[in-house]
Structure formats: C-alpha cells, structure tokens
C-alpha positions in Angstrom: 25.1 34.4 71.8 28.9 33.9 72.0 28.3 32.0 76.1 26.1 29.7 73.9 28.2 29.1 71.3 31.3 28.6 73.6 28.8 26.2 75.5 28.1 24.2 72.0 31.6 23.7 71.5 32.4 22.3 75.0 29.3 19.9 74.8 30.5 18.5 71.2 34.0 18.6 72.0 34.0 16.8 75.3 31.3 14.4 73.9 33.2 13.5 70.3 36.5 12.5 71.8 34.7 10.5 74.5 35.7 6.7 73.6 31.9 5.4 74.3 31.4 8.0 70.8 34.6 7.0 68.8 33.5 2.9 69.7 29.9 2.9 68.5 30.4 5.4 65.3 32.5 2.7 64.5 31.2 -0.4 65.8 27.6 0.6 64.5 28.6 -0.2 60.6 30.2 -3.3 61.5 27.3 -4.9 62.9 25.1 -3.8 60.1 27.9 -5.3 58.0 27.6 -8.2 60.0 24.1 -8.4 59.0 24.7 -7.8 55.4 27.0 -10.9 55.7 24.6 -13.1 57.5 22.2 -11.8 55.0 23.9 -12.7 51.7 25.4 -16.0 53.3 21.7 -17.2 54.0 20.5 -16.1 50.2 24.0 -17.1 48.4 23.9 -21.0 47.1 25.8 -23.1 49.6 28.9 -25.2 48.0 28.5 -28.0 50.1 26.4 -30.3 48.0 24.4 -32.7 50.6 23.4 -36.4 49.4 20.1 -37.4 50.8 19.7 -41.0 50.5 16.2 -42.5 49.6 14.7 -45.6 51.2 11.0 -45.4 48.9 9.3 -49.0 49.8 6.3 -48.1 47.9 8.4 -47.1 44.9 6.3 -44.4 43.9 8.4 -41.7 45.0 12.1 -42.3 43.9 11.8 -40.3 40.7 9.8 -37.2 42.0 12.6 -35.7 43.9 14.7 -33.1 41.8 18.9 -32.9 41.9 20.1 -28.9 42.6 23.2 -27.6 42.8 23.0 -28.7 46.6 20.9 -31.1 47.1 21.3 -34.5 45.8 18.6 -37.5 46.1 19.9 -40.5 45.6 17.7 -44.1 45.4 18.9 -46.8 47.7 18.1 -50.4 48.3 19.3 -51.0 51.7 17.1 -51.7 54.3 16.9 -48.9 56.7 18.4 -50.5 60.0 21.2 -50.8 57.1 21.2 -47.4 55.6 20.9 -46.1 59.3 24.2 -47.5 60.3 26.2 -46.6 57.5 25.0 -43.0 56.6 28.1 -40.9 57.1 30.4 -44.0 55.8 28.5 -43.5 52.3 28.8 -39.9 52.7 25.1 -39.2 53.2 23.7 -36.2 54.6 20.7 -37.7 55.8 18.3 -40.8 55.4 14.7 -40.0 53.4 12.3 -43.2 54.7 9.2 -43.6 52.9 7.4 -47.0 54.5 5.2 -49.2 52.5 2.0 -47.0 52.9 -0.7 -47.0 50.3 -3.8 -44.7 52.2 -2.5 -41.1 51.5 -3.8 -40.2 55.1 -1.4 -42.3 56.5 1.3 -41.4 54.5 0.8 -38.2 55.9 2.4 -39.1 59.4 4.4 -41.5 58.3 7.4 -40.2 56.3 10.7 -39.7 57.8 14.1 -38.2 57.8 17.6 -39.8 59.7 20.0 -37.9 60.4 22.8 -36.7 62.6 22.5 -33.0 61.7 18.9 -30.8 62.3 18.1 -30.6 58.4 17.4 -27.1 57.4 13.9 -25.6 56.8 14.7 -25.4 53.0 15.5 -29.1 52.9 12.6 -30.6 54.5 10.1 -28.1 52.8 11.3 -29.3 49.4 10.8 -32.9 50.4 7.3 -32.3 51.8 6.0 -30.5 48.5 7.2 -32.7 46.4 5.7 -36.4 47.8 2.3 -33.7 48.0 2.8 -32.7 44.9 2.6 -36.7 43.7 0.3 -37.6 46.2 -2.5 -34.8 45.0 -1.6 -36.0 41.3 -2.5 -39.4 42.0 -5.4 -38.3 43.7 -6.6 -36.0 40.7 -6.2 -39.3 38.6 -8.4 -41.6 40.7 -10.8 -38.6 41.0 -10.9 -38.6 37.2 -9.8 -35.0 37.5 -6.9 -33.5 34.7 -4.9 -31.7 36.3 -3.8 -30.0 33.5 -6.9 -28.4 33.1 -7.4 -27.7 36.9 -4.4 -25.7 36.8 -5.1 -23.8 33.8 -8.7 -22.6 35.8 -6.6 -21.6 38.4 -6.6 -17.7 38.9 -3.5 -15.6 40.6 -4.1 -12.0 40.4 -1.3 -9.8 41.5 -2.2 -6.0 41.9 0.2 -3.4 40.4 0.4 0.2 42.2 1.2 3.3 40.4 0.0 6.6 41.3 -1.9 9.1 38.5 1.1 9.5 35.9 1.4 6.1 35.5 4.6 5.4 37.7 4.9 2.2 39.5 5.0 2.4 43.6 5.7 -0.6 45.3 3.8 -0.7 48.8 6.8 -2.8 50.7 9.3 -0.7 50.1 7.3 2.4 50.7 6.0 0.7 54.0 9.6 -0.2 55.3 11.2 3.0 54.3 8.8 5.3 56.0 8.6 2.5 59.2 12.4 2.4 59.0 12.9 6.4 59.2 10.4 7.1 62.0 12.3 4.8 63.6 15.7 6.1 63.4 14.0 9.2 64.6 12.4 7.2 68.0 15.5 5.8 69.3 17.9 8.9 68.6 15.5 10.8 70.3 15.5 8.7 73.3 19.0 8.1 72.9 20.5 11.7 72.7 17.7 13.2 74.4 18.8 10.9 77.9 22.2 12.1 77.2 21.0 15.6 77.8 19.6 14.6 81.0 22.8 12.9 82.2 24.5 15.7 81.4 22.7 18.3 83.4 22.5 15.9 86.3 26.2 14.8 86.3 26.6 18.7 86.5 23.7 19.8 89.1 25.7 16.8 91.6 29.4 18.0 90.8 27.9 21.4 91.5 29.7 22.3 88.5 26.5 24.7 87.8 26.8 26.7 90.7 30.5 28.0 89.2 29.1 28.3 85.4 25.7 30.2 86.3 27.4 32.9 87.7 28.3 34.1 84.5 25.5 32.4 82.1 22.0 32.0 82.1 20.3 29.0 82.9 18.5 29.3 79.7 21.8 29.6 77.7 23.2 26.8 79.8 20.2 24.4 78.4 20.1 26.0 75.3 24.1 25.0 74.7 23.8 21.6 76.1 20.3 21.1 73.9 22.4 22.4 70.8 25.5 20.5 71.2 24.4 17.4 71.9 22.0 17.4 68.8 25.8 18.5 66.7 26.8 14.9 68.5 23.7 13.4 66.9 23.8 14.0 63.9 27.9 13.6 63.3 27.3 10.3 64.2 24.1 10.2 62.2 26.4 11.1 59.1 29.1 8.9 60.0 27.0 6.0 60.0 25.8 6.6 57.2 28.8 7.5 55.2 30.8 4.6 57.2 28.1 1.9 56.3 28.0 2.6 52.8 31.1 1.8 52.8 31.0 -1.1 54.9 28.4 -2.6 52.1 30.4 -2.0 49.4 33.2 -3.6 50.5 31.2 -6.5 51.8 29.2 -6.5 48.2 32.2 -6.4 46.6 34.0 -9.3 48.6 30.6 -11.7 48.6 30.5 -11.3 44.5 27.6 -8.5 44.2 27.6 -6.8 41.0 24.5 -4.4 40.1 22.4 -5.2 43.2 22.6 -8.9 42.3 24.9 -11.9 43.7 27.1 -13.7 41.3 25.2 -17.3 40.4 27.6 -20.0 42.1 29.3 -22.8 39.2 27.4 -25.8 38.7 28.4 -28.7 41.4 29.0 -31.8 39.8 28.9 -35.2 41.3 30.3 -38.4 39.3 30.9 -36.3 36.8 27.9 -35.7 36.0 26.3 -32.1 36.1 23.6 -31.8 38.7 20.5 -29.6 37.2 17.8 -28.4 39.2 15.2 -27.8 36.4 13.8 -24.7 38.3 16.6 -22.5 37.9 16.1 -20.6 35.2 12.6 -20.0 36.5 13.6 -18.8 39.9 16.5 -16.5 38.0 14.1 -15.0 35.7 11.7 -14.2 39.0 14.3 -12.6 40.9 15.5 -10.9 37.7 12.1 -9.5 37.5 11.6 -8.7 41.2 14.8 -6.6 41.7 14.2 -4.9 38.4 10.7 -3.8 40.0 12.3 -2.9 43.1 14.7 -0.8 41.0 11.8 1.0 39.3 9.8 1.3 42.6 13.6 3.2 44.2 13.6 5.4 41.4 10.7 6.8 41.7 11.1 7.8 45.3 12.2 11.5 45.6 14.9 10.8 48.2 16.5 14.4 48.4 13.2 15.6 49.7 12.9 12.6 52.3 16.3 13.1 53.3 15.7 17.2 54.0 12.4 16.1 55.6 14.1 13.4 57.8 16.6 15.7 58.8 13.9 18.7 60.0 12.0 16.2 61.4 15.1 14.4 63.2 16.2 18.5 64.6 12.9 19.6 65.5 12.0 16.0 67.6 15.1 16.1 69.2 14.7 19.9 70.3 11.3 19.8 71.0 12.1 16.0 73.8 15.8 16.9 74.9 14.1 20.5 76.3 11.2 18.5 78.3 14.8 15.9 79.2 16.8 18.9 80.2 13.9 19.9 83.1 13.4 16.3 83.8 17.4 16.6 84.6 17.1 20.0 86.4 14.0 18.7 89.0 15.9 15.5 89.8 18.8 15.1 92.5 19.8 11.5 91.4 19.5 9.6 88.6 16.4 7.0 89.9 14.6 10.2 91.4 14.0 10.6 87.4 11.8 7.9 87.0 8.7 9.7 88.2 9.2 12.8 85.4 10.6 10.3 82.7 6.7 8.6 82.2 4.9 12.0 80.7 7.8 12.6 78.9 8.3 9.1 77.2 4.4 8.4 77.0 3.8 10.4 73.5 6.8 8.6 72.1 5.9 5.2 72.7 2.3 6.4 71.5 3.5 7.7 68.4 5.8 4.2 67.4 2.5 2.0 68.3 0.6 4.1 66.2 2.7 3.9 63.1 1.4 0.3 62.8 -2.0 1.7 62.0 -0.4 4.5 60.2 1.3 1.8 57.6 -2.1 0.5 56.9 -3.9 3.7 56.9 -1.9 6.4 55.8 -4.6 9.0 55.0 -7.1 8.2 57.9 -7.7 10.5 61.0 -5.7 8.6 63.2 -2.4 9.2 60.8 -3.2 12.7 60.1 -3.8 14.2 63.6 -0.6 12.1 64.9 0.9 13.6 62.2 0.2 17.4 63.1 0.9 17.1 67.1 3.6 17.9 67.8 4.8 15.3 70.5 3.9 12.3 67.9 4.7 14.5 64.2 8.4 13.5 63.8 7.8 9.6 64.0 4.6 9.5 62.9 4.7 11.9 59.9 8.2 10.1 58.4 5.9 7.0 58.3 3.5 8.8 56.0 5.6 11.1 54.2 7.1 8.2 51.5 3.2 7.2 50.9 2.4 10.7 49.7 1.1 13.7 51.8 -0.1 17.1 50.9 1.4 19.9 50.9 -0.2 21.7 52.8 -0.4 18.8 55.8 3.0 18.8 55.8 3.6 22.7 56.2 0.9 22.7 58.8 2.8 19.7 60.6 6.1 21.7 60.2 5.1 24.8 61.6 3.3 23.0 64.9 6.1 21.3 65.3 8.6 24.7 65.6 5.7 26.1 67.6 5.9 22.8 70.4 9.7 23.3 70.2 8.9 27.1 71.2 6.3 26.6 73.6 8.5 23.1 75.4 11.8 25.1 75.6 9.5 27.9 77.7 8.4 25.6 80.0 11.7 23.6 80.3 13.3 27.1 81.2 11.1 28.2 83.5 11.9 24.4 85.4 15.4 25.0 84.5 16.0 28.0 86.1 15.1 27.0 89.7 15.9 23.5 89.2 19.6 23.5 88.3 19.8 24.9 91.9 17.8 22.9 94.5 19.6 20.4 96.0 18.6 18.0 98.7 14.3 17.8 98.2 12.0 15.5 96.6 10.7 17.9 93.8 6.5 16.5 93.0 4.5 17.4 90.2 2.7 20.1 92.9 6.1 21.6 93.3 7.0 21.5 89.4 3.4 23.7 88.8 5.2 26.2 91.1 8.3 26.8 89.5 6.7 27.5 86.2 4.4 29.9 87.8 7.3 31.8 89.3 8.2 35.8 88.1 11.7 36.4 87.2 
C-alpha cells in the first residue's frame, strides 16, 4: 500500500507543478469569464444611440416606427440619391427606403436599408415587424376584420411543470443542467484518461519501467498512475470551480449585476428630448417574471445531492476508462501504434454523449434506463437523467454496476498490464491481446 501511495504522490506532484496544469487551471476561468463578458455585453443596452433616417414615399409608414433608448427613427424629406450621399454628414446610422408601393405583395420585396455598416439582426427585425405589423392592420381593415377582436380570440397556452407537491420544475434548466454535467464528465474522462496513457507510454519508451518494476508491481504501478492522475482531475476540477466563481463575481460586479439582474442603462436623450420606447416596462416586467421563475425552478433543485452524485459518477468513469487507457498504453510501442486499441475503448463514450440527446427527451424510456445501468455509458448518461428525477433504486443499481465494471476493467487492464509494460519492439493485435489475459501468473 505504501509503493502505491508513494506512486500517487509522484504522479500528482510531477503533474501539478507542470506549467501546461498551472496555465489552464488558470486560463480555463478566464475564458468562461470571457464568455460571461461577451454574454452580458450582447444582453446589456448599448449607449450608442443609432439615428435611422426614414425616406416613407407612400407616407403610411413614418409614424409606426417606435424611438428606444438606442434606436432613433427619424422622418426625412430628401430624396434618396440625396439622403444617400449625405448619411454620415447628418450623423445617420443608416437610410430606411420605403418606395411608392401600394400592392402589399410588392411591398414585400421592395423595402430597403443604406448603409455603411452591416445593421444588426435586432435592428432590421424591428423594422420588418413593424411595416408587417401595419401592413396586416390595413389588411384586417379592408377585410372588414377588427382586429381587436381577432386578437382577443387569439389563444397562447403556456404549460407550467411541477412535480406532485406542487413545486415548480422548469424543463430548460433541468435539461441544460443534467446535458451540461454529463458533459463535464465526457471530456475529463477523455482528457485525463489519455493522460494516463501518455504517461505509461512516455515511461515503457524511456524504459523507466524496467528500473521501477523491480521493486513494484505492475498492478501497483497502474494502480498509482490511475489514482494520481484522477487527484490531478479533480484539483483542477475544484479550482475551476472555485476560480470561476470568482471570476463571475468580479465580472458581475464590474458589468453592474446586482441580484442576478443587470443594472437598467439611463435614458438617452436626443435634442433634449427623452427617447421612450413604449415597450419597456413590458419587456422589464417579463424578464422580472422569467428570472424570478428561474429562481424558483434553482431552488428547488437538491444540488448537494447532484454535486455528491457528479462527483461518484466523475471517480467511478474516470477509474473504470483510464484502467482500459492504462492497457491501451501498456500494448502500444509508440504513440500512433495506439490508434487501433483507442476505437473499442472510445466507442461506448461517444455512444453514451449521442444518446443523451434521446435521453433529454425521454428520460424514463428504455433507451435512458439501460444506458443508465451499463457501466461503460452510466456516468454520462445517468448525470443527464439524474436532475429529471430517478428512483432510488435505479440509481443504487447503477452505482453498484458501475463499481463492479471498475472491478472487472482494472482485472483485465492488469492482466494487459503486466506483460505489456515489458514488450518492446512487436506489433501487439487483438489475437495477441486475447493471449496475455489468458496468461497464469
């Protein structure tokens, strides 16, 4: 036990104060903070206020375009060769042309929009909706059709979920946090479990082995490197999440985020005059109402158990690969003779992550509950389900397979292990492979 444990140490040791480790604990947070930014940047009200100018010859348009804090129309009576030319000299953002079309199919095709910048999505989407917002009117009117009453027959039903005591689950979040951990869980696996392969190869070709297995057994070496590099894992598993928290507070902090919501930007006015988009108070009391669902929807989430279950689920993957990646190391001579052992190895993985797409939308069919119990697809594919709700007894079941395929994968990695750490110079097939695990000590 102690030729393990000094074999733990020297795999975390010489791994942690490695710069590639020290580089990406840190550089990780930054980029999600970069994100964050981008994020907030994109939802935050711009301070630039843009003046569209608008050329309406058919004058049944210039008064259906509402002022926001960014965004200001403004009617002109240039012609548009005119208006063209002298855009950024009047401080326009952009030219909104409207010719003198009267058939609404036309119209359709006909609108247009000058200017020296690529207008954003946002901008031309507002425009669009609102000349179809007074082309439909007018069309309800010569259809002798009130629209008031249309839209008062108008149904929008919006389904509410909550599970038996009444407590409200909100299927998006659940969704993205189960997708989100299983995951996590794919990529570290892949991640630290190659590093375990690296590391027994770098070894077998410095014929560093041949000096350590003298005095340890190749199961202890595997054993240590398995064990240490999972410590590596999940250091930087905690850093990242300790060091991005902190990252988004200090971005949320600096970007004006108070409670979980931004801080409303001052009203822009132009010619002193204050510019009003009448939807505002709308589109605050939505938001207001969607992050105080969202809210609930969090609270109700048992995270404690999640996290404990994540973490089993993270340890026993990780064991359960980096054994079968430990062998794959062992059989090869070189790092491209790998390729041929990686495919079995990587198959179930890639399996499980396609199958959480059916998982999201089924998470109490057949498909997600036998993916779920196997062990080779359990620690991706049970995260997924686990925030929709799983029984108990599913999840014990899932548990103890997945302890049993750690038990029954390290066996066979061994037995590979063993003869493999110390062949040198021969293209090792699957034929050869089916020998060495059928081999007495």
């Amino acid at each position: 036990m102690n030729k393990i444990l000094l074999i733990i140490q020297r795999e975390y040791l010489s791994r942690v104060r490695k710069k590639s480790f020290i580089i990406m604990t840190f550089l990780g947070p930054l980029l999600m903070g970069g994100v964050l930014v981008s994020t907030l940047l994109m939802n935050k009200v711009d301070s630039e206020t843009k003046i569209i100018a608008v050329k309406d010859e058919t004058h049944a348009f210039e008064k259906v375009f509402k002022n926001s804090e960014r965004l200001v129309f403004k009617p002109i009576t240039d012609n548009i060769d005119s208006a063209k030319k002298n855009c950024e000299d009047n401080g326009y953002f952009g030219i909104l042309y409207i010719p003198p079309v009267t058939d609404p199919k036309m119209l359709e095709s006909a609108v247009q929009f000058f200017s020296k910048s690529q207008p954003g999505f946002d901008l031309i989407s507002k425009i669009e909706f609102a000349i179809e917002k007074e082309v439909n009117a007018q069309k309800y009117i010569d259809a002798g059709i009130d629209e008031q009453k249309l839209s008062t027959i108008k149904t929008n039903v919006r389904v509410a979920t909550k599970d038996l005591d009444n407590n409200d689950k909100n299927v998006g979040i659940i969704t993205a946090l189960g997708f989100g951990s299983g995951l996590i869980i794919y990529l570290f696996i892949f991640i630290y479990g190659a590093m375990v392969m690296r590391g027994v190869l770098e070894e077998k070709t410095s014929r560093i082995l041949e000096v350590i297995i003298s005095s340890v057994k190749p199961f202890q070496i595997m054993m240590g490197k398995i064990i240490g590099v999972a410590m590596v894992g999940l250091t930087q598993l905690v850093l990242w999440i300790v060091l991005t928290s902190g990252v988004y507070m200090g971005v949320g902090a600096a970007m004006g985020i108070k409670d979980g919501s931004p801080k409303m930007m001052p009203t822009t006015r132009i010619n002193s005059e204050a510019v009003v988009d009448d939807q505002v108070p709308q589109k605050m009391d939505a938001q207001s109402a969607a992050f105080s669902e969202i809210s609930g929807a969090l609270s109700q989430i048992n995270f404690t158990f999640l996290l404990s279950m994540f973490v089993f689920y993270f340890i026993g993957g990780y064991l359960l690969y980096s054994a079968l990646f430990a062998a794959v190391g062992a059989a090869a001579d070189a790092e491209t003779d790998t390729q041929q052992f990686m495919m079995p190895v990587t198959i179930p993985l890639i399996i499980a992550y396609v199958a959480s797409v059916n998982v999201m939308s089924n998470p109490q069919g057949n498909i997600a509950f036998w993916f779920s119990i196997i062990p080779f697809t359990s620690p991706i594919v049970m995260m997924v389900r686990l925030p929709f709700g799983v029984p108990a007894w599913q999840i014990m079941l899932s548990m103890v397979m997945l302890v049993l395929g750690f038990i029954f994968t390290t066996w066979i990695a061994g037995r590979i292990y063993r003869v493999g750490i110390l062949m040198y110079g021969k293209k090792v097939s699957y034929k050869e492979l089916w020998k060495w695990l059928r081999y007495h000590n």
